[in-house]
C-alpha positions, 0 to 999 in steps of 0.5 A: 237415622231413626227413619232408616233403622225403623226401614231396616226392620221393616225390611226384615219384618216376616211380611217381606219374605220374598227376596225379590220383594225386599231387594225391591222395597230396599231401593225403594226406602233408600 
């Protein structure tokens, strides 16, 4: 649960503003 919630936030993390990037790091990590 620590590993996703800590996956969620670098999702939203600024680093991630490309919405095609972040859909594709998503699928990724999960």
């Amino acid at each position: 649960m620590r590993n996703r919630a800590l996956a969620i936030i670098g999702i939203a993390h600024p680093d991630f503003r490309d919405p095609l990037m972040r859909e594709a790091e998503k699928t990724r990590l999960f």
